[in-house]
BADRENKOL-581425 format. One record per residue: x, y, z of N, C-alpha, C, CB in turn. Coordinates in steps of 0.02 Angstrom, whole numbers, plus 32768, in hexadecimal, padded with zeros to 4 digits. Last residue first. Glycine has a CB too. Layout:
<nodes>
NODE  n_east  n_north  n_up  ca_east  ca_north  ca_up  c_east  c_north  c_up  cb_east  cb_north  cb_up
NODE       X        Y     Z        X         Y      Z       X        Y     Z        X         Y      Z
...
</nodes>
This chain:
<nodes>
NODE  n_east  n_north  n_up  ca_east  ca_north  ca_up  c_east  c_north  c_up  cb_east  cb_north  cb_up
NODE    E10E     0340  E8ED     E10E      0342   E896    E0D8     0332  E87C     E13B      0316   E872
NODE    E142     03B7  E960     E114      0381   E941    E11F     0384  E900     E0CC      0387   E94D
NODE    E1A4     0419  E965     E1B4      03EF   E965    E187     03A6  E954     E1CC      03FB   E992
NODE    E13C     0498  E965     E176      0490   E939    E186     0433  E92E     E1BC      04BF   E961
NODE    E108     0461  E9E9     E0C9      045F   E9A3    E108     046A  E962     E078      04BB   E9A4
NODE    E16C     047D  EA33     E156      044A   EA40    E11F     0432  EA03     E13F      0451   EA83
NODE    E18B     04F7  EA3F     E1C9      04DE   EA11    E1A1     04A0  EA18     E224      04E2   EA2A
NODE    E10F     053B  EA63     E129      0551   EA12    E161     050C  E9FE     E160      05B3   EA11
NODE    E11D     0512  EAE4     E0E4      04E7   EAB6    E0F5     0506  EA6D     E085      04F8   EACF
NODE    E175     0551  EB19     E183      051A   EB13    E165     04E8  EAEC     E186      050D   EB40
NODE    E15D     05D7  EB14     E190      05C7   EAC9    E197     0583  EAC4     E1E3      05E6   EAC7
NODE    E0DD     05D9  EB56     E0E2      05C5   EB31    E10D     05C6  EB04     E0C3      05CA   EB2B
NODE    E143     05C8  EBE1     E110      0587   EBD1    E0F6     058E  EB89     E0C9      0584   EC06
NODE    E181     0637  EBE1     E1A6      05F7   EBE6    E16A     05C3  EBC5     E1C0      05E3   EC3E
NODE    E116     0698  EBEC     E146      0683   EBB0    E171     0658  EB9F     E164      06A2   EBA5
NODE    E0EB     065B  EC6F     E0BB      0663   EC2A    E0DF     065F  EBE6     E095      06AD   EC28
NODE    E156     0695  ECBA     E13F      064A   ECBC    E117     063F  EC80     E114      0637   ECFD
NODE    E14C     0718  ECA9     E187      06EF   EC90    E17B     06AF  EC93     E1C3      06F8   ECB1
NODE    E0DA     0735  ECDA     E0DA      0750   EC84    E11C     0720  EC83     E0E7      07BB   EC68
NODE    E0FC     071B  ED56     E0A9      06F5   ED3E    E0C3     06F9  ECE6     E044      073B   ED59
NODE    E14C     0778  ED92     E15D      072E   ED8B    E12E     070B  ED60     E15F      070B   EDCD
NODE    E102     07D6  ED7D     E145      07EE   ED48    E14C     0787  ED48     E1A8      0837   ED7C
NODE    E0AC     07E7  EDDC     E092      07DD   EDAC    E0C3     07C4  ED61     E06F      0816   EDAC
NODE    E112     07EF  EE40     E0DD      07B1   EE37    E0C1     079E  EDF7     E0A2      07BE   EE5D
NODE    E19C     083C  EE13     E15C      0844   EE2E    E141     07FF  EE22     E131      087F   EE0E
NODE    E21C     0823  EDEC     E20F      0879   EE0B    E1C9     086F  EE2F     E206      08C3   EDC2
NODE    E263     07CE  ED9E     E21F      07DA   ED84    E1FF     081A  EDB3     E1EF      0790   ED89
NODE    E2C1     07C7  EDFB     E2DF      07B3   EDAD    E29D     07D7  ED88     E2EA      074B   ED99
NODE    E2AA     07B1  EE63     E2CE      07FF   EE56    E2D7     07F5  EE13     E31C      0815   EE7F
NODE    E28F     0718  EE6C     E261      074E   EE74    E27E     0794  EE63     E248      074D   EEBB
NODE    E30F     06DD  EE73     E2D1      06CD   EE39    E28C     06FC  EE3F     E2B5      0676   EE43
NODE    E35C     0715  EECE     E36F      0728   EEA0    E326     070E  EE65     E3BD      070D   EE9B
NODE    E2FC     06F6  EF5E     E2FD      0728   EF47    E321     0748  EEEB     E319      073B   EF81
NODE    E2FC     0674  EF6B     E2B4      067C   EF43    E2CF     06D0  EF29     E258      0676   EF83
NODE    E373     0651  EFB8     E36F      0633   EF7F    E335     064A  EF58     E36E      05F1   EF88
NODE    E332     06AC  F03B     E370      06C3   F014    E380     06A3  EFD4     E3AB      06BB   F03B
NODE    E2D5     0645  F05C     E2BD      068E   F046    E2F3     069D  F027     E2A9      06C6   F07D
NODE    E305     05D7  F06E     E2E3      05CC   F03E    E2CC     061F  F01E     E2A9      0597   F057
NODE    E350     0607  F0E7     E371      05DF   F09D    E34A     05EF  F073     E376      058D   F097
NODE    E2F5     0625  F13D     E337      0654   F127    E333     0639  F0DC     E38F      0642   F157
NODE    E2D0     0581  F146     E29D      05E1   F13B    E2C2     0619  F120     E284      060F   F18F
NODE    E346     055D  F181     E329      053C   F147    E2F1     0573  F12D     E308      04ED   F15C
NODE    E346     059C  F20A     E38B      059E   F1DF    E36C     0580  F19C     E3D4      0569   F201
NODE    E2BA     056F  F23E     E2D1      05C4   F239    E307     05D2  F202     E2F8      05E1   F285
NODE    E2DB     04E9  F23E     E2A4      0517   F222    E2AB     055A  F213     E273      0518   F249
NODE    E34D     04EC  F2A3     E35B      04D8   F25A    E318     04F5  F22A     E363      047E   F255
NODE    E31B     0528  F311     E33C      0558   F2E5    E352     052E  F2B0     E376      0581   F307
NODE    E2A1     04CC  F33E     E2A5      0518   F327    E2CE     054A  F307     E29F      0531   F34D
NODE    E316     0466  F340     E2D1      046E   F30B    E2CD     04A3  F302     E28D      045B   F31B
NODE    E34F     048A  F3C5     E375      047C   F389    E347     047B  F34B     E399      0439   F390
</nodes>
């Protein structure tokens, strides 16, 4: 019963990773979107200092 809730939870996590990955096509595609996330976050974050 483990072995296949492990197995059934492995599935999961691969089939949930697949739409956030096809989104960026490549590794590297995920790295440049994480980067731009992080810095529009420090643009609106130095905006927002006074």
């Amino acid at each position: 019963m483990s072995k296949n809730l492990t197995l059934a939870l492995t599935l999961l996590a691969l089939v949930a990773a697949v739409p956030l990955l096809s989104a960026c096509h490549t590794t590297a595609g995920a790295g440049q979107d994480i980067s731009a996330t992080g810095q529009a976050i420090d643009k609106a974050a130095k905006k927002a200092t006074p």
